[in-house]
C-alpha positions in Angstrom: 7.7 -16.7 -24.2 9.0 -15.2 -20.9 9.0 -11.8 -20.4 12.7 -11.7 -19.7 13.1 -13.5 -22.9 10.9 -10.6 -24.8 13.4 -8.3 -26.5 13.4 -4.0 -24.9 11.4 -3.4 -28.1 8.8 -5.2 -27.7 8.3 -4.5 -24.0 8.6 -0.8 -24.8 5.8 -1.4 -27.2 3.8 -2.9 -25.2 4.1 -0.2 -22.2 2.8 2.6 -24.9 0.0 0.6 -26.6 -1.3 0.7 -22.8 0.3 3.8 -21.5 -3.3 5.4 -20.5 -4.6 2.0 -19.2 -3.6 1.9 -15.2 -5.2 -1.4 -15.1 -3.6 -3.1 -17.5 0.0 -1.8 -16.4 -1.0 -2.3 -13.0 -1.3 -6.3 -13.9 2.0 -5.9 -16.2 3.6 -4.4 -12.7 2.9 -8.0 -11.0 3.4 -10.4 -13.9 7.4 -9.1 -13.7 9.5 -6.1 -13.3 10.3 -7.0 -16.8 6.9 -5.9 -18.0 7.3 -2.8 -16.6 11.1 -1.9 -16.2 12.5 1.0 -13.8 12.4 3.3 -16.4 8.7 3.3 -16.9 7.8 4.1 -13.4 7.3 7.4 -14.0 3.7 6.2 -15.4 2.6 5.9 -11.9 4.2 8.5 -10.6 0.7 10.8 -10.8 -2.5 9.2 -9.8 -6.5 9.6 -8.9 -8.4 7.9 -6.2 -12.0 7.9 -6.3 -12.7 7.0 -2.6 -16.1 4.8 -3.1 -15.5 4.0 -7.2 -15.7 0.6 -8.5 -11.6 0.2 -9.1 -10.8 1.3 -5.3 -10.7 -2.2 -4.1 -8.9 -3.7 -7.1 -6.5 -1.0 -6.8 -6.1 -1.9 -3.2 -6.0 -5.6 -3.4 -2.9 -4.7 -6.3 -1.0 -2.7 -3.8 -1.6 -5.4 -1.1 0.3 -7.8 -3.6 3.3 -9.4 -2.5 4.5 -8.8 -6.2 3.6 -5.0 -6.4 6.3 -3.0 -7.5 4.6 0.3 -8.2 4.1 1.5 -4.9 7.4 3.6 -4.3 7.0 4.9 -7.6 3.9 7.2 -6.7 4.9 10.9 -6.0 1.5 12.7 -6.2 -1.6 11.5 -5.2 -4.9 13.2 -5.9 -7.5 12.0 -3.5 -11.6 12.7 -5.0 -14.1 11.1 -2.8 -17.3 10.2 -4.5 -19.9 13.1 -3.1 -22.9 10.0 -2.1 -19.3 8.0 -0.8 -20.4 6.4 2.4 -16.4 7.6 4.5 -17.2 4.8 7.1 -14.9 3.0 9.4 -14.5 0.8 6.5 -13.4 3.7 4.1 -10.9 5.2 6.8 -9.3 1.5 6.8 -9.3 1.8 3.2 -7.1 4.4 3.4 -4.9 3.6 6.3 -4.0 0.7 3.5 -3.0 4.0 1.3 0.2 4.2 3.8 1.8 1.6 1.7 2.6 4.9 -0.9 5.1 5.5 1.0 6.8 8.1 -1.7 3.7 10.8 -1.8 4.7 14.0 -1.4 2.4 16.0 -3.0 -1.2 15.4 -1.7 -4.7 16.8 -3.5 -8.4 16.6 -1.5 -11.3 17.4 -2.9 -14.9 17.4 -1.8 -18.0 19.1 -1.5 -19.1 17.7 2.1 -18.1 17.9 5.4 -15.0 14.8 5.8 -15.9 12.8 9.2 -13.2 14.0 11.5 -11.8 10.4 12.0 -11.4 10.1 8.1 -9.1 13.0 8.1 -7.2 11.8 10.6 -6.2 8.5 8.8 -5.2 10.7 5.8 -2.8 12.8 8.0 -1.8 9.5 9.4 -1.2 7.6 5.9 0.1 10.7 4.4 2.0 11.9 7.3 5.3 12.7 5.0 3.9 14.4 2.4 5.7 18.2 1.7 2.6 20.2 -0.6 -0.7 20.0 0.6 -3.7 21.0 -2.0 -6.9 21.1 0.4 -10.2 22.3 -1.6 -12.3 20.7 1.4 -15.2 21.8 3.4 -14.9 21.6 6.9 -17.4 22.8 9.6 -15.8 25.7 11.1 -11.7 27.6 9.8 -10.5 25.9 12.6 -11.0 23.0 11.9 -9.1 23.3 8.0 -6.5 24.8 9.9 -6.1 21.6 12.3 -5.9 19.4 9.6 -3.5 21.2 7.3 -1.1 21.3 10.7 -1.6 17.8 11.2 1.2 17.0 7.9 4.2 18.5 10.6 6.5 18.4 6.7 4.5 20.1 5.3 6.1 23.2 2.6 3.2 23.8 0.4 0.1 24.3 1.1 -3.3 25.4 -1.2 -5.8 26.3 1.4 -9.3 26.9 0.0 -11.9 25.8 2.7 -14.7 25.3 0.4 -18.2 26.7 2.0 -16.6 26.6 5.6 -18.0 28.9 8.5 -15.2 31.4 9.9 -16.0 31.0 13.7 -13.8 31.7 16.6 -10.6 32.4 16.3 -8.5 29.3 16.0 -7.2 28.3 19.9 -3.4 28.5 20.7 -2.7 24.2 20.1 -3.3 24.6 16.5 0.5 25.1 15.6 1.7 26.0 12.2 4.3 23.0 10.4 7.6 24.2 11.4 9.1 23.7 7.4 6.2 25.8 5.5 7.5 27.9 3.3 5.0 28.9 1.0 0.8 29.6 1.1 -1.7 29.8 -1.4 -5.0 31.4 -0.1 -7.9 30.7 -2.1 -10.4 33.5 -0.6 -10.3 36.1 2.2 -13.4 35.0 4.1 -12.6 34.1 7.6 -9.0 34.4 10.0 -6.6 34.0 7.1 -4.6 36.8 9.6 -3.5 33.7 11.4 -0.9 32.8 8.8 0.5 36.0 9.2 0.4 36.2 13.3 2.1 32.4 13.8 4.7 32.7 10.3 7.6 30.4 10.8 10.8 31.5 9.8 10.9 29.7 7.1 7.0 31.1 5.3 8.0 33.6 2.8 6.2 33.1 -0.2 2.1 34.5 -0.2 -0.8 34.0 -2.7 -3.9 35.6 -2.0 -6.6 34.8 -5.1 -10.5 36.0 -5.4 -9.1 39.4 -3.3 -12.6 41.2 -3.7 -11.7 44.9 -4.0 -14.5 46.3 -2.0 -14.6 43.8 0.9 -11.3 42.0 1.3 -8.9 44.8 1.4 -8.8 45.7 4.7 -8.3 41.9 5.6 -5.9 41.8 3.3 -3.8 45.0 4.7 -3.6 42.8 8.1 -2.2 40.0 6.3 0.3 41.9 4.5 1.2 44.0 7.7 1.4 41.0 9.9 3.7 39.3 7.3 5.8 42.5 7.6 9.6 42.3 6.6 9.7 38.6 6.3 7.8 37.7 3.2 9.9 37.7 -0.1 7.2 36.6 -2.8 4.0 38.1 -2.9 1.1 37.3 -5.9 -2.2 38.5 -5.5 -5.7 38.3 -8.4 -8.4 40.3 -7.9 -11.6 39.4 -8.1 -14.6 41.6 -9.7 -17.3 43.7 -7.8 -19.8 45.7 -8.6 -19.8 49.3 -7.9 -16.5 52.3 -7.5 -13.4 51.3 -6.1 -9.8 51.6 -6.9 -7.0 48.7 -5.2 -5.4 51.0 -3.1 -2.9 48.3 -2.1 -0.5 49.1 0.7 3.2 47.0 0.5 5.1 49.2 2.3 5.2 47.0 5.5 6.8 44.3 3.1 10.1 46.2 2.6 12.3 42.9 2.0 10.0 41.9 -1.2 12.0 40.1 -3.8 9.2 39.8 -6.8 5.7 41.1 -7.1 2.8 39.6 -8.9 -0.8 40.8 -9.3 -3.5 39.8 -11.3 -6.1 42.3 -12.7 -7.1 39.9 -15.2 -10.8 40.3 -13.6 -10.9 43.7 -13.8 -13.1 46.5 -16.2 -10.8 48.7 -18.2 -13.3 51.1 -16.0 -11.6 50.0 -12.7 -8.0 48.9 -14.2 -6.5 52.3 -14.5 -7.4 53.1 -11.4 -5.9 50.4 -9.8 -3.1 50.3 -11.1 -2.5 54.0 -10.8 -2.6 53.1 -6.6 0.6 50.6 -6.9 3.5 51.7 -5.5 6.1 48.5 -4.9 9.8 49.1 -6.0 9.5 45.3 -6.5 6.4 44.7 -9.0 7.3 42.5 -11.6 4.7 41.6 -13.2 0.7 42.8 -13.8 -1.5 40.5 -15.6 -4.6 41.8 -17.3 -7.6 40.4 -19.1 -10.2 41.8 -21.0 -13.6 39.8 -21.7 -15.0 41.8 -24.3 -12.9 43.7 -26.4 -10.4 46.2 -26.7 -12.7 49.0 -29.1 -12.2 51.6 -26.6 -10.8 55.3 -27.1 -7.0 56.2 -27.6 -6.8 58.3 -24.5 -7.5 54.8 -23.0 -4.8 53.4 -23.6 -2.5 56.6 -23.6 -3.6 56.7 -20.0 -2.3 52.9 -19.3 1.0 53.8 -21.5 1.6 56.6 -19.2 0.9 54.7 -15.6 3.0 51.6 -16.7 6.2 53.8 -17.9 6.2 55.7 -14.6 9.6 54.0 -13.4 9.6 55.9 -10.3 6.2 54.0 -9.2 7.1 50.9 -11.2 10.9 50.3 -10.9 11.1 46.6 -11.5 8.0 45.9 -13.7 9.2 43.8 -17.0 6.0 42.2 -17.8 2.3 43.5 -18.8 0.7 41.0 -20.0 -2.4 41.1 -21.8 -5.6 38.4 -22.0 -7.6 39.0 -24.6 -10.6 37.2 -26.9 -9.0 35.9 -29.7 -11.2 38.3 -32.7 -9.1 41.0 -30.7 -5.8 40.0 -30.6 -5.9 40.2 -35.0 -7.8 44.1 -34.7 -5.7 45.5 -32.0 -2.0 46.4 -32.1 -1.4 47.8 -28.1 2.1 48.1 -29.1 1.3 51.0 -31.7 -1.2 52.3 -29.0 1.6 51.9 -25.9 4.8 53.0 -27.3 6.4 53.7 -24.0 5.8 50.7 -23.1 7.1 49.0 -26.4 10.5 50.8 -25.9 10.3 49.5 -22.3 10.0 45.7 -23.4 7.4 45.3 -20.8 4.7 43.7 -22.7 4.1 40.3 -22.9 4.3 37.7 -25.1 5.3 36.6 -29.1 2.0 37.7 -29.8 1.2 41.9 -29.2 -1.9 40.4 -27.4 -1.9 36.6 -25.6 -4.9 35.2 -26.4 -7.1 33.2 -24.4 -7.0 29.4 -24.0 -10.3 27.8 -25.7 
């Protein structure tokens, strides 16, 4: 029996026995359009390359297929080299063949070694359309992440993490920031992450800043913020733990146009939380996330103390959202809702649950 002759039913049945098998629907997608009908498309729409596995060239040899019909249909595209991956000449061909996924916006690198220079460039070259950018790479010097993160010139998103990458020079005047970029994730404060802030389009108005250690990053971090000045509109910080007395001490008042706030102390000691959070001051904070590894057996003064910072409206105006990590054997002892009645009558913490227990 044709497949145009099989009735929906059966095709349909046929798609889900086989919905986790690419290869199989890959086949299905050059048998006939039938097998796979527009409306199953979306089962391409995310996939993983392993540059250097044994289903790169059959995957390649599918999309080279007169027949294909897939190839429009993938959106996102998460590129994982194998680490022992020989990127040749022959590997950056391989991927100039990529160019055929012509619909990729959304683009995802990963790997532990330095990429040969000419591989990148036939990534930026295949990809050259894509709009979000996640980069966990390790190049040999900052500049040289930043180079290739400029060359996607539609670029909006971007998740910069420069895995084990040397800071070096200062990045020279040609490396131009993509004129569209709206929004930066920074994974870690380790090198010139001040030059998003001195060459900002108009249009880069959204900031993360993760892994912000408290005793090292902070002055880094005040550069960044004042750099960014009026012009950013969507902050989110997490802060990372250290060893030894600190409080955040965060200055925002160089960001005066802020629309929403959002800072993680989720890595935090109860022993530094309070003071951290006692040094906010950002008419805009919305939201403070905080997780506790161990327990919450600690004294009632404690948490009288955290009651009292996070009801201080005239330090906190816009917060309407503390929520609360916590160890699972916690959340059925502890009731922070009796213990925080301010902030109970406030409605600002989180969750269905009094405390949001931790993923497994």
């Amino acid at each position: 029996m044709s497949s145009r002759s099989l009735p929906p039913e059966i095709l349909n049945l046929i798609v889900e026995k086989h919905a986790d098998d690419r290869k199989t629907l890959f086949a299905c997608s050059l048998v006939s359009k039938h097998w796979l009908p527009s409306s199953r498309y979306y089962l391409f729409g995310d996939l993983t390359l392993h540059l250097g596995g044994a289903y790169e060239a059959a995957f390649l040899s599918l999309l080279a297929h007169e027949l294909c019909t897939f190839s429009t249909s993938v959106r996102k595209l998460w590129i994982l080299p194998q680490q022992e991956a020989d990127l040749s000449t022959g590997m950056n061909d391989n991927i100039a063949r990529l160019g055929k996924l012509t619909s990729v916006r959304t683009l995802r690198i990963h790997r532990q070694r330095i990429i040969p220079s000419q591989t990148l460039s036939a990534m930026a070259t295949a990809f050259k359309n894509i709009t979000s950018l996640v980069m966990m790479l390790r190049f040999t010097t900052f500049s040289d992440a930043l180079r290739f993160m400029c060359a996607f010139r539609d670029l909006e998103e971007v998740h910069f993490e420069p895995v084990r990458t040397s800071p070096g020079d200062y990045p020279p005047a040609d490396v131009v920031m993509p004129p569209n970029l709206r929004s930066v994730y920074i994974d870690t404060i380790r090198g010139h992450e001040r030059w998003f802030a001195d060459h900002r389009t108009p249009t880069l108005t959204a900031l993360s800043v993760v892994n912000v250690r408290p005793l090292d990053d902070i002055n880094r971090l005040d550069a960044i913020l004042e750099g960014f000045g009026h012009h950013l509109r969507h902050l989110t910080l997490q802060f990372g733990n250290q060893k030894g007395e600190f409080d955040v001490q965060m200055n925002l008042a160089y960001n005066t146009q802020l629309r929403s706030v959002k800072i993680d102390l989720s890595k935090l000691t109860r022993r530094h939380l309070l003071p951290a959070i006692a040094s906010i001051r950002s008419l805009y904070l919305e939201a403070i996330v905080w997780r506790t590894r161990r327990s919450f057996a600690f004294p009632a003064h404690s948490w009288s103390k955290l009651d009292e910072l996070l009801a201080n409206r005239s330090a906190l105006p816009a917060l309407n959202k503390f929520a609360i990590l916590a160890p699972k054997p916690s959340a059925a002892s502890v009731n922070p809702r009796l213990l925080m009645p301010s902030c109970d009558a406030l409605g600002i913490l989180c969750g269905d649950q009094d405390i949001v227990p931790e993923d497994d």
